[in-house]
PDB file of N, CA, C and O in Angstrom:
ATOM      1  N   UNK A   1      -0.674 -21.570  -6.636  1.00  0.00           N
ATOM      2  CA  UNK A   1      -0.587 -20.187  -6.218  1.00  0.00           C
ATOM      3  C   UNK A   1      -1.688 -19.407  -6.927  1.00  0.00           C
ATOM      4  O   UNK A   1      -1.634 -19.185  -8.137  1.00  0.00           O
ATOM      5  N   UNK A   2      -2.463 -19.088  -6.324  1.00  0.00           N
ATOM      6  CA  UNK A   2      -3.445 -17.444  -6.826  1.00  0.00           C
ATOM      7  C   UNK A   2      -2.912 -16.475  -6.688  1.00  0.00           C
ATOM      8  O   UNK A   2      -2.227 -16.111  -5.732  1.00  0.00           O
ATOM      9  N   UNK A   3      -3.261 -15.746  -7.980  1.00  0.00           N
ATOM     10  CA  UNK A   3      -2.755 -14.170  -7.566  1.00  0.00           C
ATOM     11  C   UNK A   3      -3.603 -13.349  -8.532  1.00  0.00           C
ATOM     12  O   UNK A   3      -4.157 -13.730  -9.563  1.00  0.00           O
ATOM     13  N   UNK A   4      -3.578 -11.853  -7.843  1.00  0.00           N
ATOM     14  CA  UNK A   4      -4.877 -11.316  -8.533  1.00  0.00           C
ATOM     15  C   UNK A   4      -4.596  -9.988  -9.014  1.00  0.00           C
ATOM     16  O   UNK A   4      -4.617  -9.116  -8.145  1.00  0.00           O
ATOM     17  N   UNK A   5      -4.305  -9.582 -10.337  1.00  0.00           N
ATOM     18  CA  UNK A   5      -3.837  -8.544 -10.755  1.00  0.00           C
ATOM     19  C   UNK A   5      -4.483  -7.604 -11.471  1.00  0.00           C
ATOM     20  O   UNK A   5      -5.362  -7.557 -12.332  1.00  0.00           O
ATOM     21  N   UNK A   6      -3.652  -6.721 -10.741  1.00  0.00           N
ATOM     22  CA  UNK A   6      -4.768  -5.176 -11.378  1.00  0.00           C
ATOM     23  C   UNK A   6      -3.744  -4.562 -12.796  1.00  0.00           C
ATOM     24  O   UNK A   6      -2.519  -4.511 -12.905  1.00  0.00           O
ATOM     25  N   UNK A   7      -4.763  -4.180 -13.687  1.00  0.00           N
ATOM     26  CA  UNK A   7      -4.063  -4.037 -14.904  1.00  0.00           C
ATOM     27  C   UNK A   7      -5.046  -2.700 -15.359  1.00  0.00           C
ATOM     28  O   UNK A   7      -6.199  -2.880 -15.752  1.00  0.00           O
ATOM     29  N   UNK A   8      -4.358  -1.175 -15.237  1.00  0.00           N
ATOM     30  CA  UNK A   8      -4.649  -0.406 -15.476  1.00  0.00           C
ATOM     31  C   UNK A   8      -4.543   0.216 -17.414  1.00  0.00           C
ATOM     32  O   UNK A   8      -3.410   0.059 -17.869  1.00  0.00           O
ATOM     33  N   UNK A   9      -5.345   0.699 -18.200  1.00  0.00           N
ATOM     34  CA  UNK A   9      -5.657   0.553 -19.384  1.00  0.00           C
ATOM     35  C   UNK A   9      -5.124   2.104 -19.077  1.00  0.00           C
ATOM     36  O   UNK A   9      -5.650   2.740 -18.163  1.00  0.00           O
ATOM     37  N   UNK A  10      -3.918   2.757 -19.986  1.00  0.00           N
ATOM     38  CA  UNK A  10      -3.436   4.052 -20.553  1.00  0.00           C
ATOM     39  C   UNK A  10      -4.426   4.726 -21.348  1.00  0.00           C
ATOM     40  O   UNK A  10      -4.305   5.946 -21.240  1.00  0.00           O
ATOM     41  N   UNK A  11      -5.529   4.307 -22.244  1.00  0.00           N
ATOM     42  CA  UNK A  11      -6.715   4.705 -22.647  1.00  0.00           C
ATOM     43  C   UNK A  11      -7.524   5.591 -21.605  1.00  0.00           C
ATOM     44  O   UNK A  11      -7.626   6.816 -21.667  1.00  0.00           O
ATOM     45  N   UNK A  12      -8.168   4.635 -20.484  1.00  0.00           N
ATOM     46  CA  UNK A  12      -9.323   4.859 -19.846  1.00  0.00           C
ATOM     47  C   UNK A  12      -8.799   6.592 -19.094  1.00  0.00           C
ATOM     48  O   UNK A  12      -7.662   7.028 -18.913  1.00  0.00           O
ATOM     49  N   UNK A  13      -9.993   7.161 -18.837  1.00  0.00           N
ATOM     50  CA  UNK A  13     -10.136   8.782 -18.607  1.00  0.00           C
ATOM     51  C   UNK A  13      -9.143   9.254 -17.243  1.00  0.00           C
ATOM     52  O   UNK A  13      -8.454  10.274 -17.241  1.00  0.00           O
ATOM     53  N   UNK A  14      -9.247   8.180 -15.993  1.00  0.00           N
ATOM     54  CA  UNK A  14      -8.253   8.070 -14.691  1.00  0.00           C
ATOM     55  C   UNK A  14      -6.830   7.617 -15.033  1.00  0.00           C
ATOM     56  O   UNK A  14      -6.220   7.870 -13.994  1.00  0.00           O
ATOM     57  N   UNK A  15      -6.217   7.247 -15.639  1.00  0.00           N
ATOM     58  CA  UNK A  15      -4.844   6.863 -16.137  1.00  0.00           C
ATOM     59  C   UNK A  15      -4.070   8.091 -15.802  1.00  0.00           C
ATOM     60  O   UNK A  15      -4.222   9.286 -16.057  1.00  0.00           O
ATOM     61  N   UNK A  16      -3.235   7.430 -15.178  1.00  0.00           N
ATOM     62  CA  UNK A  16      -2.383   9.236 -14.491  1.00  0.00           C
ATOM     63  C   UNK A  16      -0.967   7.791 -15.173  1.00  0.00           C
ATOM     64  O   UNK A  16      -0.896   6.606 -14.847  1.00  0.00           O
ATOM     65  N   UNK A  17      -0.043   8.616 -16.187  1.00  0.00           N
ATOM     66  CA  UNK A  17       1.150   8.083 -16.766  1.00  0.00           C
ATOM     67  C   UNK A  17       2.314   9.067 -15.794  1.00  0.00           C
ATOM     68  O   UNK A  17       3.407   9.371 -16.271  1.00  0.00           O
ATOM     69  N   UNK A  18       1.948   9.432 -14.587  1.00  0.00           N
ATOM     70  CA  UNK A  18       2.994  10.077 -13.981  1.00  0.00           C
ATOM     71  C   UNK A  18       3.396   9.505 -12.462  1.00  0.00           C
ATOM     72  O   UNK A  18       2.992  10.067 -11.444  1.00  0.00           O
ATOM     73  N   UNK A  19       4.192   8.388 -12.444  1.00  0.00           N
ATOM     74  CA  UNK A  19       4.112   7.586 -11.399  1.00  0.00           C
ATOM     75  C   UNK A  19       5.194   7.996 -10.286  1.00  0.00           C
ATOM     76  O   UNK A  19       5.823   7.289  -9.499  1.00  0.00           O
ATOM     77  N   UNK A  20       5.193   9.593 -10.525  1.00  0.00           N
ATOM     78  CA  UNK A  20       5.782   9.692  -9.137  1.00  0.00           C
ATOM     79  C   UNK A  20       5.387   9.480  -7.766  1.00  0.00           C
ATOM     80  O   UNK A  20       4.255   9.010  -7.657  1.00  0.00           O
ATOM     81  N   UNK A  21       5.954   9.678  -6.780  1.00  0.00           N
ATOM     82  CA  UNK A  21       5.208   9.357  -5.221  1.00  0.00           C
ATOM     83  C   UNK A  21       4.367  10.871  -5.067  1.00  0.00           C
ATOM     84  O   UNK A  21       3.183  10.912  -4.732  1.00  0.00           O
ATOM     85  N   UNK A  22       5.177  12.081  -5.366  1.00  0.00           N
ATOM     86  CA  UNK A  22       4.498  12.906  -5.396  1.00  0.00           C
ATOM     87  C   UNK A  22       3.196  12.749  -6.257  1.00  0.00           C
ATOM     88  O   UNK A  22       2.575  11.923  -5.588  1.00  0.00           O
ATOM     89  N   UNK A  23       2.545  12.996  -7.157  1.00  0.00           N
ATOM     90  CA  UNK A  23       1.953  12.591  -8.256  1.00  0.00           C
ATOM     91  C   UNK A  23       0.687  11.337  -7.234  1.00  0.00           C
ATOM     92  O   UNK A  23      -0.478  11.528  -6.885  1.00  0.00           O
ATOM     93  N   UNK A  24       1.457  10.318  -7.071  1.00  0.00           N
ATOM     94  CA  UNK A  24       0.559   9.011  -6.922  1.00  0.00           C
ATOM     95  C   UNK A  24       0.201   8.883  -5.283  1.00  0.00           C
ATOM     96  O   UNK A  24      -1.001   8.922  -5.021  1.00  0.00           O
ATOM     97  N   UNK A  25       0.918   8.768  -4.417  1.00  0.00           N
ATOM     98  CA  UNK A  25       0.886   9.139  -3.024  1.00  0.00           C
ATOM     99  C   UNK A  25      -0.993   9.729  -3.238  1.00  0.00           C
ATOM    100  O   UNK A  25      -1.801   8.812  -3.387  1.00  0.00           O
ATOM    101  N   UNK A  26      -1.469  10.968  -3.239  1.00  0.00           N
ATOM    102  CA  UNK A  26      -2.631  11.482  -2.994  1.00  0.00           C
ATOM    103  C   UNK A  26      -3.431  10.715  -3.971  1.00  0.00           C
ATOM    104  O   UNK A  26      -4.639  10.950  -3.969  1.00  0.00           O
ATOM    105  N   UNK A  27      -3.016   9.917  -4.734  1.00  0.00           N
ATOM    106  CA  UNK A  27      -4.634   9.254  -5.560  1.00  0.00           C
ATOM    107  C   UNK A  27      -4.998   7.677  -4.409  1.00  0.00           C
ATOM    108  O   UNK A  27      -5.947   7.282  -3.732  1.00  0.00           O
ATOM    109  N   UNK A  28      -3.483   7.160  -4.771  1.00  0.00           N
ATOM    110  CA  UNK A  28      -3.597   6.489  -3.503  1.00  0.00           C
ATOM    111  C   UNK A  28      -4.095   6.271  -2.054  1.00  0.00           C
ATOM    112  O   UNK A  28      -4.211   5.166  -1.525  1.00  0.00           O
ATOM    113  N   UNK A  29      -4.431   7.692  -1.366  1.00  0.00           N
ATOM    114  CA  UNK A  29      -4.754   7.427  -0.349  1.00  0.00           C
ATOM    115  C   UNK A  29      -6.386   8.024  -0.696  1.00  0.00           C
ATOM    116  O   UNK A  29      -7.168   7.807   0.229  1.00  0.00           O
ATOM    117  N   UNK A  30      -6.790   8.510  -1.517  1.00  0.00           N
ATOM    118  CA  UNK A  30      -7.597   8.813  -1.739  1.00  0.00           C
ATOM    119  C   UNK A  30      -8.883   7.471  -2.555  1.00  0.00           C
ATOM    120  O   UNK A  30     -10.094   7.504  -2.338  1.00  0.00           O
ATOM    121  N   UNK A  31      -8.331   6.650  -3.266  1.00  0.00           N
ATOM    122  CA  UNK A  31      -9.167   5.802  -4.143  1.00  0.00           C
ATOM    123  C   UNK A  31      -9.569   4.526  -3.822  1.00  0.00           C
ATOM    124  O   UNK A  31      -8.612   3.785  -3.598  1.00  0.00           O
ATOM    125  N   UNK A  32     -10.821   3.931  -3.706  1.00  0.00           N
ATOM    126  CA  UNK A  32     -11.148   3.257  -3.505  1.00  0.00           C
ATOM    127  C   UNK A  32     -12.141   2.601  -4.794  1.00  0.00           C
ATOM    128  O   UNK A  32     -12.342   3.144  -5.881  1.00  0.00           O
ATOM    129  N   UNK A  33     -12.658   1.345  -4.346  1.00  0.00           N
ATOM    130  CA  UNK A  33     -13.533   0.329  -5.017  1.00  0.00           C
ATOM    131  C   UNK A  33     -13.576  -0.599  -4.745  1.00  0.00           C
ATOM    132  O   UNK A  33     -12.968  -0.849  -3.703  1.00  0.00           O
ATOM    133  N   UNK A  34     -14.468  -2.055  -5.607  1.00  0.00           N
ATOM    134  CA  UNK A  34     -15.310  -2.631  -4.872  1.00  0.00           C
ATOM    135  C   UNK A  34     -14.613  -3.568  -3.946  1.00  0.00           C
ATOM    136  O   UNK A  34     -15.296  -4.276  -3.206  1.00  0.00           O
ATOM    137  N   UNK A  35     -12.907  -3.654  -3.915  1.00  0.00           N
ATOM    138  CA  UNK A  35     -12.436  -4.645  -3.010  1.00  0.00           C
ATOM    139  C   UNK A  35     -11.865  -3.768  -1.811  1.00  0.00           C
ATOM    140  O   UNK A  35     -11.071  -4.138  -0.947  1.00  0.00           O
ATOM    141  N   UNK A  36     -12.359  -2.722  -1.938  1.00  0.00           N
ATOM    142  CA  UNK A  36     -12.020  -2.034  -0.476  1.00  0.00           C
ATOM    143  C   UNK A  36     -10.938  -0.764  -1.229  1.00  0.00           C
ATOM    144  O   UNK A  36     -10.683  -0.705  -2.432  1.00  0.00           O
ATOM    145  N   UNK A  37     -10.406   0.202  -0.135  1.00  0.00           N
ATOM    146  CA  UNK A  37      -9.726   1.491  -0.612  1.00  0.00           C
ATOM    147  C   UNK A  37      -7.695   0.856  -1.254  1.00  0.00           C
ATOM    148  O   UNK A  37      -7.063  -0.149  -0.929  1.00  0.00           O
ATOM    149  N   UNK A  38      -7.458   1.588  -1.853  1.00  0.00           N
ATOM    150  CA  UNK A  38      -6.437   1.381  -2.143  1.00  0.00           C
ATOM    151  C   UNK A  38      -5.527   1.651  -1.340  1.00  0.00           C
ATOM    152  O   UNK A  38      -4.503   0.996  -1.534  1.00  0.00           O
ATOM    153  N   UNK A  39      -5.487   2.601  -0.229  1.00  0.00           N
ATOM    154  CA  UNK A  39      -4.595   2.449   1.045  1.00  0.00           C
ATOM    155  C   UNK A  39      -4.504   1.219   1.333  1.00  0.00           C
ATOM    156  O   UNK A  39      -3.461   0.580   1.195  1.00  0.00           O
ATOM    157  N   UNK A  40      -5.530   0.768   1.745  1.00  0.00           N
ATOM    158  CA  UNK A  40      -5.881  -0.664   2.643  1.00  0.00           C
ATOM    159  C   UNK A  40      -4.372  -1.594   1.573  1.00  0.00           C
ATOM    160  O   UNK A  40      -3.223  -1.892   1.899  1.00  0.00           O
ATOM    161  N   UNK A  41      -5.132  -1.774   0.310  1.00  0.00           N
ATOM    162  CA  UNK A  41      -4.247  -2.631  -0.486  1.00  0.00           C
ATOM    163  C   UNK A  41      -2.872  -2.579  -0.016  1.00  0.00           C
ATOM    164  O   UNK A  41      -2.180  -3.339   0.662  1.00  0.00           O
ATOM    165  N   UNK A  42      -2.657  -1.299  -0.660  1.00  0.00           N
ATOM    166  CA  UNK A  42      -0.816  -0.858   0.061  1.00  0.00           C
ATOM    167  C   UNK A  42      -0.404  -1.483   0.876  1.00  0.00           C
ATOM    168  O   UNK A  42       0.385  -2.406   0.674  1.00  0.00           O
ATOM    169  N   UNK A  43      -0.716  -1.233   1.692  1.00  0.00           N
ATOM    170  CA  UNK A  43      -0.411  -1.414   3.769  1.00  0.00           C
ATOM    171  C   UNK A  43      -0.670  -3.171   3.357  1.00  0.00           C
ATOM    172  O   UNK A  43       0.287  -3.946   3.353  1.00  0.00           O
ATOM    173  N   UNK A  44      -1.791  -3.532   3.094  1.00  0.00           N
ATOM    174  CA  UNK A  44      -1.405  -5.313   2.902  1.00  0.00           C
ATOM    175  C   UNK A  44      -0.536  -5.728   2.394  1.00  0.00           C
ATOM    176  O   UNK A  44       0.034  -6.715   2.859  1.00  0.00           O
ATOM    177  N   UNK A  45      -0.218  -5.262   1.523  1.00  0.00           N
ATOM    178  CA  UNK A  45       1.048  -5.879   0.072  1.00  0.00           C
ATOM    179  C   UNK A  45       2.141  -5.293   0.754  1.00  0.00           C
ATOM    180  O   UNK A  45       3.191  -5.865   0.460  1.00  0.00           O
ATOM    181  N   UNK A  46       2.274  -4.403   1.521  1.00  0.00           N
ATOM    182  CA  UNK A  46       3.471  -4.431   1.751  1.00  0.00           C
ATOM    183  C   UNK A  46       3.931  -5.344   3.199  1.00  0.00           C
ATOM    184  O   UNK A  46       4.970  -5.962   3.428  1.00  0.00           O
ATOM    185  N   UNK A  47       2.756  -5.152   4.006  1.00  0.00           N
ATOM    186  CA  UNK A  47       2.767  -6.381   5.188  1.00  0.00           C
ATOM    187  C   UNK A  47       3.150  -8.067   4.236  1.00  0.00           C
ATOM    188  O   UNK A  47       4.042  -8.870   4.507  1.00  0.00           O
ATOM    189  N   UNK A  48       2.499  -8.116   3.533  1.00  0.00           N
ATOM    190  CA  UNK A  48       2.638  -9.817   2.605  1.00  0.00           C
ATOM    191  C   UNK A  48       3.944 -10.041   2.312  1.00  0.00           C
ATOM    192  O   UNK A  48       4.521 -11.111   2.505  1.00  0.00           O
ATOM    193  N   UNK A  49       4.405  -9.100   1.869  1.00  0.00           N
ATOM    194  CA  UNK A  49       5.884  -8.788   0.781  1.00  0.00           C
ATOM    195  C   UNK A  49       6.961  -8.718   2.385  1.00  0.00           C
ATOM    196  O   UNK A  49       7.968  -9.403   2.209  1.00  0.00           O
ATOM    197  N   UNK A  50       6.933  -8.149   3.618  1.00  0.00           N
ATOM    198  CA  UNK A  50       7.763  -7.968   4.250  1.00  0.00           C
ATOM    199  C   UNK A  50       7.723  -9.814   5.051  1.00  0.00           C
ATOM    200  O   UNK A  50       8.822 -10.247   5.397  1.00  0.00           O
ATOM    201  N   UNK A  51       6.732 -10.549   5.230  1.00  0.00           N
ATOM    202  CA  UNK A  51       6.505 -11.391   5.774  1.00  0.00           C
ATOM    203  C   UNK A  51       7.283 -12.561   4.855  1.00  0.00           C
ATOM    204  O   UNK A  51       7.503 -13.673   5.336  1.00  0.00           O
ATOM    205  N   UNK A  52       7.607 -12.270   3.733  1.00  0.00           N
ATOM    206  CA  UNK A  52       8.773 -13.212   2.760  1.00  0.00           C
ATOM    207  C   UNK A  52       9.695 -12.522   2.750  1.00  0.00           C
ATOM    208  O   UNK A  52      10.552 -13.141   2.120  1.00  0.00           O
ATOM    209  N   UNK A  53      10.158 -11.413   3.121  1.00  0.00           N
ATOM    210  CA  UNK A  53      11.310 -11.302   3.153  1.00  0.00           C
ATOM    211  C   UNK A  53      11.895 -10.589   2.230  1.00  0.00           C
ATOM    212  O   UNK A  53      13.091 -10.444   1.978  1.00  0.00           O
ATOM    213  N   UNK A  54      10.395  -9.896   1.457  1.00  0.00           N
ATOM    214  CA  UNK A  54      11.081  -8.543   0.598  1.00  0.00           C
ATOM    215  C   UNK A  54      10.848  -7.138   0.962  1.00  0.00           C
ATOM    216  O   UNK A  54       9.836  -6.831   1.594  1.00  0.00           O
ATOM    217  N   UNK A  55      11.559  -6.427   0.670  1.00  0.00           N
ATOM    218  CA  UNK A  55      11.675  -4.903   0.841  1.00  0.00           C
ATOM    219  C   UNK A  55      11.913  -4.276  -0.259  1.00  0.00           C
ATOM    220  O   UNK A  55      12.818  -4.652  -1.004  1.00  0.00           O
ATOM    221  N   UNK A  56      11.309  -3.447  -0.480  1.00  0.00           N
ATOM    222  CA  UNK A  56      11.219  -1.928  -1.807  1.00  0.00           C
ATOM    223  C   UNK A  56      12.175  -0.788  -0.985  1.00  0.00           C
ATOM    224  O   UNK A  56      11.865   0.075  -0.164  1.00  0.00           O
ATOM    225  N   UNK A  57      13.520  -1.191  -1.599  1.00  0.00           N
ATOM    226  CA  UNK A  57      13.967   0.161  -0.885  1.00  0.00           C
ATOM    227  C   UNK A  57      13.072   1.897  -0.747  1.00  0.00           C
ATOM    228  O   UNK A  57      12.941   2.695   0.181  1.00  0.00           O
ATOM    229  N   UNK A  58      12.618   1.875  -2.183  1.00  0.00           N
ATOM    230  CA  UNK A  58      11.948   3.194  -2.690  1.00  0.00           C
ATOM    231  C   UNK A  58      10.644   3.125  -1.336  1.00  0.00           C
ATOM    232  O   UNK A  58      10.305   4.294  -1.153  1.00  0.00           O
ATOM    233  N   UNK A  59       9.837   2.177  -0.369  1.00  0.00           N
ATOM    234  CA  UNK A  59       9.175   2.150  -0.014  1.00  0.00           C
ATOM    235  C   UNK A  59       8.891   2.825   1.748  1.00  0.00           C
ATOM    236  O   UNK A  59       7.892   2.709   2.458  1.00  0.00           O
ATOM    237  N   UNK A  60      10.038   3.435   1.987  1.00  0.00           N
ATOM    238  CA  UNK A  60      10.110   4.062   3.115  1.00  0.00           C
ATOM    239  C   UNK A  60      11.186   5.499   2.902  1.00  0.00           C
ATOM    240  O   UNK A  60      11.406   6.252   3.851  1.00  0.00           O
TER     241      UNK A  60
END
């Protein structure tokens, strides 16, 4: 199994420690880099995750 994880540093200057949907929702649809926008990510991981058979209640 590969898997490829993003590991955000509480240091670095973008670190938002406020992980509400309100709050995160607009960075989210807003941020991108070099593997493409972070919407995109979302919408995959959650297509991947529904295709085994999991669900995030919090996710709708």
């Amino acid at each position: 199994m590969n898997a490829l994880v993003f590991i955000m540093d509480p240091r670095h200057p973008l670190f938002e420690p406020d992980t509400s949907a309100q709050v995160i929702a607009p960075l989210i649809a807003r941020a991108s880099g070099p593997l493409g926008t972070n919407a995109q990510y979302l919408f995959s991981l959650e297509q991947a995750l529904r295709k085994l058979g999991m669900h995030d209640a919090q996710s709708r």
